[in-house]
C-alpha positions as CSV (number, residue, x, y, z in Angstrom):
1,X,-182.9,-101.2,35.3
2,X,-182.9,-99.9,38.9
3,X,-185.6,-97.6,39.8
4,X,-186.4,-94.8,42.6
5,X,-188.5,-92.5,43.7
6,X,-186.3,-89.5,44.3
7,X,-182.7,-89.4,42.8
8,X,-180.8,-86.9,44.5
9,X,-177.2,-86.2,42.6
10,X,-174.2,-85.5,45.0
11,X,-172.9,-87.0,48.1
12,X,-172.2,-84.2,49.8
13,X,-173.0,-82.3,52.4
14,X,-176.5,-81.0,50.9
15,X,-177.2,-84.0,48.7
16,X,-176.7,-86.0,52.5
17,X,-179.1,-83.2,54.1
18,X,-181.6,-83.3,51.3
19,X,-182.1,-87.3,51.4
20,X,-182.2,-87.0,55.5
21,X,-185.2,-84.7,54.9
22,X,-186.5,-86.6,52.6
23,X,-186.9,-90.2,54.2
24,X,-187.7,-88.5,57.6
25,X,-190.7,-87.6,55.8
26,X,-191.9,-90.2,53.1
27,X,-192.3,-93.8,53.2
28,X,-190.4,-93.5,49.3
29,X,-187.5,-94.7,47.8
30,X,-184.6,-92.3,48.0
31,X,-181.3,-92.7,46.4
32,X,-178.1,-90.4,46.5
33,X,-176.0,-90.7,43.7
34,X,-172.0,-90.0,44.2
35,X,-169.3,-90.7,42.0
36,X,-166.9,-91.1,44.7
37,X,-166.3,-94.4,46.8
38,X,-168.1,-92.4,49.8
39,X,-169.7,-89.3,50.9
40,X,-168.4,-85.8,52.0
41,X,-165.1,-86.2,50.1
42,X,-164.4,-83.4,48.2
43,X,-165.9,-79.2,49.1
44,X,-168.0,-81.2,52.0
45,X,-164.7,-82.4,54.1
46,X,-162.2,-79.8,52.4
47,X,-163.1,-76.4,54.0
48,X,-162.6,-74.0,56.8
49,X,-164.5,-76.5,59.2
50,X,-166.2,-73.4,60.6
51,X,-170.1,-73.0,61.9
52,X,-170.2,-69.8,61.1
53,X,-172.5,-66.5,62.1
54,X,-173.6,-64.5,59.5
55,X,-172.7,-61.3,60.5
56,X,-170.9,-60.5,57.6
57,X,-173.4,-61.9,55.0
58,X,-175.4,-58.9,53.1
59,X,-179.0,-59.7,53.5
60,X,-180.3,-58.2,50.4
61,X,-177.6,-59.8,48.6
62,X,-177.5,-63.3,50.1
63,X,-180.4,-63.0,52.3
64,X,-180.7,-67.6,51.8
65,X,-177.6,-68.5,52.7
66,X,-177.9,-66.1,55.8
67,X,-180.7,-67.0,57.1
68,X,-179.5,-70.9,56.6
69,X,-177.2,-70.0,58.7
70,X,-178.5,-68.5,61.2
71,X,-180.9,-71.2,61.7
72,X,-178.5,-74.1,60.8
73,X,-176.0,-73.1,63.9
74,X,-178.4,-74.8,66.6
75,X,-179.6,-77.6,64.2
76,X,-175.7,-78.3,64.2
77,X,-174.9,-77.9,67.6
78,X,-177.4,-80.9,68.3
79,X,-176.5,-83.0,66.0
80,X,-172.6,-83.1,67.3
81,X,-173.8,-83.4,70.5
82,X,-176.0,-86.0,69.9
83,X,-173.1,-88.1,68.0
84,X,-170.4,-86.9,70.3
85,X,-168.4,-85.1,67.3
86,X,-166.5,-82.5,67.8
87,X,-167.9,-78.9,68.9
88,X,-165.8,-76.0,70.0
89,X,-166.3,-72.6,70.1
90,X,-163.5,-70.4,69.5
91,X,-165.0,-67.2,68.0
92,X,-164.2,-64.6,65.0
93,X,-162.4,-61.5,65.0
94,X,-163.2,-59.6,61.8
95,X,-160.6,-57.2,61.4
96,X,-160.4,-54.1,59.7
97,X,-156.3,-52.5,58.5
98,X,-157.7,-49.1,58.6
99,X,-160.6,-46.7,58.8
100,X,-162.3,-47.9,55.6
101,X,-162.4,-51.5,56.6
102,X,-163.9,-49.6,60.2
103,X,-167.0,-48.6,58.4
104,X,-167.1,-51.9,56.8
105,X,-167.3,-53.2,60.1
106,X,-170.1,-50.9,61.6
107,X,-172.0,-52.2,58.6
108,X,-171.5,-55.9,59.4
109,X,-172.5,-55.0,62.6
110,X,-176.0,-53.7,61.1
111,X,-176.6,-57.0,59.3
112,X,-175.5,-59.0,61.7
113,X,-178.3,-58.0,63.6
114,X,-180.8,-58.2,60.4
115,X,-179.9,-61.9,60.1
116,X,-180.6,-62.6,63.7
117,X,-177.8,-62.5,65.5
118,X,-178.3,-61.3,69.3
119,X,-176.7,-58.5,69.8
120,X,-174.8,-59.9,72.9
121,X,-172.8,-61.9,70.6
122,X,-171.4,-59.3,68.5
123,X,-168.9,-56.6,69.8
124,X,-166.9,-53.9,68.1
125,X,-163.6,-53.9,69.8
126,X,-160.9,-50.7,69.0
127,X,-157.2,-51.3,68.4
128,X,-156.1,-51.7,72.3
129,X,-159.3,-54.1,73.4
130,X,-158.1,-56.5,70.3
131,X,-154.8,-56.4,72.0
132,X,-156.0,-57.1,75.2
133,X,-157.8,-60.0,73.7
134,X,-154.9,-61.7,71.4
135,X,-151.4,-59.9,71.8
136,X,-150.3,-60.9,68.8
137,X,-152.8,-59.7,66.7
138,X,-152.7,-55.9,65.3
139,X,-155.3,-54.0,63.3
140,X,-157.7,-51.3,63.4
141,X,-160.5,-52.8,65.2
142,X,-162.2,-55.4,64.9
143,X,-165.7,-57.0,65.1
144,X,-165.4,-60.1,67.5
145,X,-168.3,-62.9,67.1
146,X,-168.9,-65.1,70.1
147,X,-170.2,-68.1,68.2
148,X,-168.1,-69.1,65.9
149,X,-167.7,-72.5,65.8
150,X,-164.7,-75.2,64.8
151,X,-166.5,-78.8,63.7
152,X,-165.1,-81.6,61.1
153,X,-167.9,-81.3,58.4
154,X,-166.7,-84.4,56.8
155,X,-167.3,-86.3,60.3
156,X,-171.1,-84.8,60.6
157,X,-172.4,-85.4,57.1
158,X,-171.0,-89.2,57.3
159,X,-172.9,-89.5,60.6
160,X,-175.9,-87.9,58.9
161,X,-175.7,-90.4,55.9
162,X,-176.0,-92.9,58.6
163,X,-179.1,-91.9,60.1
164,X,-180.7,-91.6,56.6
165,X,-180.1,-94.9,55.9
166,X,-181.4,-95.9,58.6
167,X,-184.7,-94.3,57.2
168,X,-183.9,-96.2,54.0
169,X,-182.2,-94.3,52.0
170,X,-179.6,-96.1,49.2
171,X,-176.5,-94.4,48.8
172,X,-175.2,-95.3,45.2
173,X,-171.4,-95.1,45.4
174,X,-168.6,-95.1,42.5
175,X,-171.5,-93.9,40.2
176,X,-170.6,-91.1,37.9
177,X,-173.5,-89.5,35.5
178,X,-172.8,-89.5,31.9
179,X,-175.6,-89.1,30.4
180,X,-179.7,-88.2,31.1
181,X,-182.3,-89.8,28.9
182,X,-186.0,-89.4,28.5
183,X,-186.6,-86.0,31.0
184,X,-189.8,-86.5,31.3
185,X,-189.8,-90.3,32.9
186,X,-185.8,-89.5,34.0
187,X,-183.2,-92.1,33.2
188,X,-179.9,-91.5,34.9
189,X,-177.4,-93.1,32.7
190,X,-173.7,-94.2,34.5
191,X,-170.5,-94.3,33.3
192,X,-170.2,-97.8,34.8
193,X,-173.1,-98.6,32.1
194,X,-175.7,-99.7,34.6
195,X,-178.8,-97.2,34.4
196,X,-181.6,-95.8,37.2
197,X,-184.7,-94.2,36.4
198,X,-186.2,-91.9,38.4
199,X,-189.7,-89.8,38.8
200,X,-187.6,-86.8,40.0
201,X,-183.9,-85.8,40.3
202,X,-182.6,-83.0,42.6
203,X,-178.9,-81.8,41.8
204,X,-176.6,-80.5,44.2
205,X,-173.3,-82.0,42.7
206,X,-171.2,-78.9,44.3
207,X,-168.5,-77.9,41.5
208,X,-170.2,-80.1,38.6
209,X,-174.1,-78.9,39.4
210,X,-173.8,-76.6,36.6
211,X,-172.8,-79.5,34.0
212,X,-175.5,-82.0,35.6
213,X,-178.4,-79.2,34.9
214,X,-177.1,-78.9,31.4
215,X,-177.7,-82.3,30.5
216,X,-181.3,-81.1,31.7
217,X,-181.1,-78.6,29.1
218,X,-181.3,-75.7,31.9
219,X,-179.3,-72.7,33.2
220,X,-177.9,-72.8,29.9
221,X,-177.0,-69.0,30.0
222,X,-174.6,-69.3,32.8
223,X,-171.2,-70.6,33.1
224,X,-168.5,-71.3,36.0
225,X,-165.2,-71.0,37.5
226,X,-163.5,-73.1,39.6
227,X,-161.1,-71.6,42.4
228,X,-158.8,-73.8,44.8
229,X,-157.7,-72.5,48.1
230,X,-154.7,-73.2,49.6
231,X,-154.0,-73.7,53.4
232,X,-150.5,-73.9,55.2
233,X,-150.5,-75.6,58.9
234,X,-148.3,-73.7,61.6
235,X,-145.8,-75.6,63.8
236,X,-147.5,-77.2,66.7
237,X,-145.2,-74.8,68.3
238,X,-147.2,-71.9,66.9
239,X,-150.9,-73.3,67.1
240,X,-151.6,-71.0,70.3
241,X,-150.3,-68.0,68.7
242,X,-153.7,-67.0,68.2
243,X,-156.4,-68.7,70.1
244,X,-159.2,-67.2,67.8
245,X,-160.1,-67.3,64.2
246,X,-159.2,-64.4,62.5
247,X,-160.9,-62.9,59.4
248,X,-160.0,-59.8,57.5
249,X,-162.4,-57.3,55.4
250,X,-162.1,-58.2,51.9
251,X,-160.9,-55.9,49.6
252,X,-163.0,-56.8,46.8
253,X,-166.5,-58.2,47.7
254,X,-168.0,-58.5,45.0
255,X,-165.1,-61.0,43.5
256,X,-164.4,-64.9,44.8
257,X,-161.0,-63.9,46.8
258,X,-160.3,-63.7,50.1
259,X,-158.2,-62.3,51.9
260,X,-156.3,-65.0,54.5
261,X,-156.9,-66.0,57.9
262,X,-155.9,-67.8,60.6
263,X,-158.4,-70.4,61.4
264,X,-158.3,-72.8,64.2
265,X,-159.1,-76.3,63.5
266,X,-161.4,-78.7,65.4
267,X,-158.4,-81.4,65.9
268,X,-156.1,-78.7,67.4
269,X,-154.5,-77.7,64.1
270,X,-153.9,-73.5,63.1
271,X,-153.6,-72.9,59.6
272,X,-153.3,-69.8,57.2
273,X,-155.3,-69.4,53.9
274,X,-156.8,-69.3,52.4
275,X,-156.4,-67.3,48.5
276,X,-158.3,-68.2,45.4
277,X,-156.1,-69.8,42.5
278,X,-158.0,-70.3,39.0
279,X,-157.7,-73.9,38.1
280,X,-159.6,-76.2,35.3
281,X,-161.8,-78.4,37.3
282,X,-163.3,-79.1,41.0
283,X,-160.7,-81.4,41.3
284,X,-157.7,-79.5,40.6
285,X,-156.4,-80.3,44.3
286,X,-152.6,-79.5,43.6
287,X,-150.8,-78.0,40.0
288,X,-152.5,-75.9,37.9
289,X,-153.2,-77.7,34.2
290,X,-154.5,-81.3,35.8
291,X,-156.1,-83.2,33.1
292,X,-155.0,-82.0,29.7
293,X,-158.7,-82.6,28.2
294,X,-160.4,-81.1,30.7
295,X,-158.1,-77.6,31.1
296,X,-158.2,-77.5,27.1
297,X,-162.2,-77.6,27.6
298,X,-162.6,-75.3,30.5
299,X,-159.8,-72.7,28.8
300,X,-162.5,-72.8,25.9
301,X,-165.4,-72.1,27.7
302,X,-163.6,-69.2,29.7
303,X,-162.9,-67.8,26.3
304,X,-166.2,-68.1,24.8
305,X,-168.3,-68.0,27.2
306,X,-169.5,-65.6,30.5
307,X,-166.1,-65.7,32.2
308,X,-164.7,-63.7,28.5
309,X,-166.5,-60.8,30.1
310,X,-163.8,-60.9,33.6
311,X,-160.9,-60.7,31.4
312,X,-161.3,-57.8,30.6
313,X,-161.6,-56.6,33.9
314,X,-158.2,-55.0,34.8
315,X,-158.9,-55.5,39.1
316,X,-159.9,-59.4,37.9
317,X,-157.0,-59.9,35.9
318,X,-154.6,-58.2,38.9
319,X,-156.2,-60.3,41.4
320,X,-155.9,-63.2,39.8
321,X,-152.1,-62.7,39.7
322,X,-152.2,-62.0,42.8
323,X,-153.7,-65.2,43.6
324,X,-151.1,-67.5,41.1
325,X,-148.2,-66.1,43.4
326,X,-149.4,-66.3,46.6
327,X,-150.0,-70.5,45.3
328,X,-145.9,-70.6,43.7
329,X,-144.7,-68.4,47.2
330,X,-145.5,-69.2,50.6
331,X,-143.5,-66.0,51.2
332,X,-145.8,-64.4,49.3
333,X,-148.8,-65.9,51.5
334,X,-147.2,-65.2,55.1
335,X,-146.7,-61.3,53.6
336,X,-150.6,-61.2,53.7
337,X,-151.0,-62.8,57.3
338,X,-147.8,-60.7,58.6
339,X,-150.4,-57.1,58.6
340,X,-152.4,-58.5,61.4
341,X,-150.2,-61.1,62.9
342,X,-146.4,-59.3,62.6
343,X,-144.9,-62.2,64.5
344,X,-145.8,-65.1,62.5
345,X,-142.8,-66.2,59.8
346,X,-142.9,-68.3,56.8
347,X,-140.5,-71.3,58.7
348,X,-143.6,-71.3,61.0
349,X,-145.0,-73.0,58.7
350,X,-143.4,-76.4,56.6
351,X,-146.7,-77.9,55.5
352,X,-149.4,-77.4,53.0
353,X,-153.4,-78.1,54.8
354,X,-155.8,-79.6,52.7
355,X,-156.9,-77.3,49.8
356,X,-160.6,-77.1,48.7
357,X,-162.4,-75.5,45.6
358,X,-165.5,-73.1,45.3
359,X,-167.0,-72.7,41.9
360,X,-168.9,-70.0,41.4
361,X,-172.0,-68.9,38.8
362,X,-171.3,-66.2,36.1
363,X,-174.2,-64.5,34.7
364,X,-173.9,-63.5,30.9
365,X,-172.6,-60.3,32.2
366,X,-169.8,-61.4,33.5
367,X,-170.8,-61.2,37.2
368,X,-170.7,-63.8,39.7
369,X,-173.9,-64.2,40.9
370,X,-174.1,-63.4,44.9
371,X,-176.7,-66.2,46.2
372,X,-177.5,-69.7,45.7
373,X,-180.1,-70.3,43.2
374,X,-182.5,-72.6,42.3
375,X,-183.7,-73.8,38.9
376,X,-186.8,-76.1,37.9
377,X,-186.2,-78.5,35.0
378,X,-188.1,-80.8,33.3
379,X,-189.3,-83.8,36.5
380,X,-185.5,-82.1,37.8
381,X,-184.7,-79.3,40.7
382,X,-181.0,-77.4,40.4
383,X,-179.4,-76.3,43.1
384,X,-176.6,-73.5,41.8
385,X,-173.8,-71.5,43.2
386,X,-174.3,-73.1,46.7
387,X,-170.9,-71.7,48.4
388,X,-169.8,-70.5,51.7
389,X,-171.1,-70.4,54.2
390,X,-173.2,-73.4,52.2
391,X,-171.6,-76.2,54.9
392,X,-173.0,-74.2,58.3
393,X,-176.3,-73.9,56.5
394,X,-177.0,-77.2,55.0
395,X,-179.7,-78.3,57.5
396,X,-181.9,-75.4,57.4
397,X,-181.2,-74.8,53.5
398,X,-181.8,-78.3,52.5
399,X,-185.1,-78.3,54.7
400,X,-186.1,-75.3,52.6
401,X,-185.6,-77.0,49.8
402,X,-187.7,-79.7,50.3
403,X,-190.5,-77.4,51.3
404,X,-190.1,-75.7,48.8
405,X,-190.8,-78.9,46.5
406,X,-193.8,-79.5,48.5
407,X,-195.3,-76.1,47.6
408,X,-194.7,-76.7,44.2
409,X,-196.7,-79.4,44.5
410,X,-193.7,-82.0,42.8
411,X,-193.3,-84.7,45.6
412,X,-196.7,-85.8,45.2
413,X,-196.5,-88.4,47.6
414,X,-198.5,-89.3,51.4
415,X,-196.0,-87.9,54.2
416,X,-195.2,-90.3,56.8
417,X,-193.0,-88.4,59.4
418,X,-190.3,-90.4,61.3
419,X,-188.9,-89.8,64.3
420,X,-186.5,-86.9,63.6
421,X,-183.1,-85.1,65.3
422,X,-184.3,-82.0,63.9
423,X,-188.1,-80.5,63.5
424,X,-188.7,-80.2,60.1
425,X,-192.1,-77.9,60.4
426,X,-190.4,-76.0,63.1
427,X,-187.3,-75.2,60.9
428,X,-189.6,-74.6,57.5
């Protein structure tokens, strides 16, 4: 049986981060377990591809995932330079349809501010200065970031995965977990049949972290959804029509849907998307039942478990048609686009982007829970509900996570600091 110091579980972005941290700072065996043939290749590569500044983030409700990125945005920035990846600034415009969405704005303004954004790089612009910026865009107002950035996130954590190998950690590819034995001593159990034991697992397996703490026998009282969102790629003809990202205000915060944008790509590309359609598993990439099995399961647990609670919840249950048409009816998705940019048409756009899937916690009351959480399981460390902006904050977050380990007094083992891109006692 193989054996390890650390097992971390999920080749993502965070599980990538987490093992960089860790063998920049212990002489100790790491290994990063992903069921896929490499790293990065589901919610890690299939996203907006945007550093973001979180301006819009509430800091009393998701105070960690702001502050990761705020300090992650720098940490990034030298890393792509560093690898010459791709870096390019294009900036947000938040934009707000009428005077509601205006004060929505002035309040994004506030905790912009609160999550350390200088002040300089935030503006409130009025109907006519929006205009003046991008013709082609109409709304209220709008709230324009300076920062925002356009990177390929796949790109950065496989470069990443290379410098942590380089500090020795093993990357344990085409391995998916069945089963945990013996939770004291951890041993991870593969479908493949081979075996690793472990004195300590941290899980950050992204749309299937909640199942992986379960066979922990923690977080038992919450359950998930998983939501796909859908992209469509404009014409090369129409990539300039807007030279910014746009965002809108979303209509319902405190629910998993967002209202479309148009987000500029780091190869060049413009796309439209994205909405939020329900579907069975974190691989439900395209249709809507994908494995029998596993929409059978998933349609039980939504019935019996938290998510029973949302369908009873009339503006839920209207969203989420909402959402199922705007999937069947690209109509239906250039509609949403066409109230901030009139001119765009649904023949602007002839093929589907890359769709990607956020899974989010429900509490037993049928809420989604609003920050990332962590949970402390038997020799085991959970990382939950890690969503956007989760990909612009995985350096900082993930350094956070190992201190947090530290202070907790469970990796009990003599540092031995490496030579690093990023400054680990600065970040902490």
């Amino acid at each position: 049986m193989a054996k390890c110091n650390v097992a971390i579980i999920g080749g993502g972005l965070l599980g990538t981060c987490i093992s960089y941290w860790l063998s920049s700072l212990y002489d100790i065996e790491v290994v990063v377990i992903e069921k896929e043939p490499e790293v990065a290749m589901h919610t890690s590569s299939r996203n907006t591809g945007v550093v973001h500044s979180p301006f819009y983030l509430n800091p009393e409700k998701k105070g960690k995932l702001a502050k990761a990125a705020f300090v992650s945005h720098d940490l990034w920035k030298r890393f792509a330079e560093k690898k010459g990846l791709a870096w390019k600034t294009v900036g947000t415009l938040e934009i707000a349809l009428d005077d509601t969405q205006h004060k929505i704005l002035e309040k994004y303004l506030k905790w912009g501010i609160q999550n350390g954004i200088s002040e300089k790089d935030l503006e409130l612009l009025d109907r006519n200065e929006v205009a003046k910026k991008e013709p082609n865009v109409s709304c209220h107002s709008a709230v324009f970031c300076k920062t925002d950035v356009a990177v390929d996130y796949g790109k950065l954590t496989q470069e990443l995965k290379n410098e942590s190998q380089k500090n020795g950690t093993k990357f344990l590819l085409n391995h998916k977990v069945e089963s945990i034995e013996n939770k004291n001593e951890p041993v991870i159990n593969f479908e493949n049949k081979t075996q690793l034991s472990c004195d300590f697992v941290i899980n950050c397996a992204g749309g299937y972290s909640l199942d992986i703490a379960k066979k922990f026998g923690v977080a038992m009282q919450y359950s998930s959804l998983h939501f796909r969102g859908e992209y469509w790629i404009a014409q090369k003809e129409y990539t300039d029509l807007v030279k910014t990202n746009i965002y809108s205000v979303p209509n319902y915060p405190d629910f998993p849907f967002l209202d479309p944008h148009w987000i500029l790509r780091a190869d060049g590309r413009s796309e439209v998307g994205p909405n939020a359609v329900p579907v069975p598993s974190p691989e439900t990439y395209s249709g809507y039942i994908g494995n029998v099995e596993t929409f059978i399961s998933k349609l039980i647990d939504v019935v019996t478990g938290n998510a029973r609670n949302l369908l009873l919840n009339a503006d839920f249950m209207n969203l989420v048609a909402k959402e199922w048409l705007s999937s069947i009816s690209k109509v239906v998705m250039i509609e949403r686009v066409q109230k901030f940019i009139p001119k765009v048409k649904p023949e602007y756009f002839l093929e589907r982007g890359t769709a990607g899937i956020r899974t989010p916690i429900i509490t037993p009351e049928g809420k989604f829970l609003p920050d990332v959480v962590e949970i402390e399981g038997p020799n085991s460390y959970h990382i939950l509900n890690y969503n956007s902006p989760g990909a612009t904050g995985a350096p900082a977050y993930s350094a956070y996570v190992v201190k947090s380990l530290q202070e907790k007094g469970l990796l009990d083992y003599t540092t031995h600091t490496k030579e690093s891109i990023w400054n680990f006692e600065k970040i902490t």
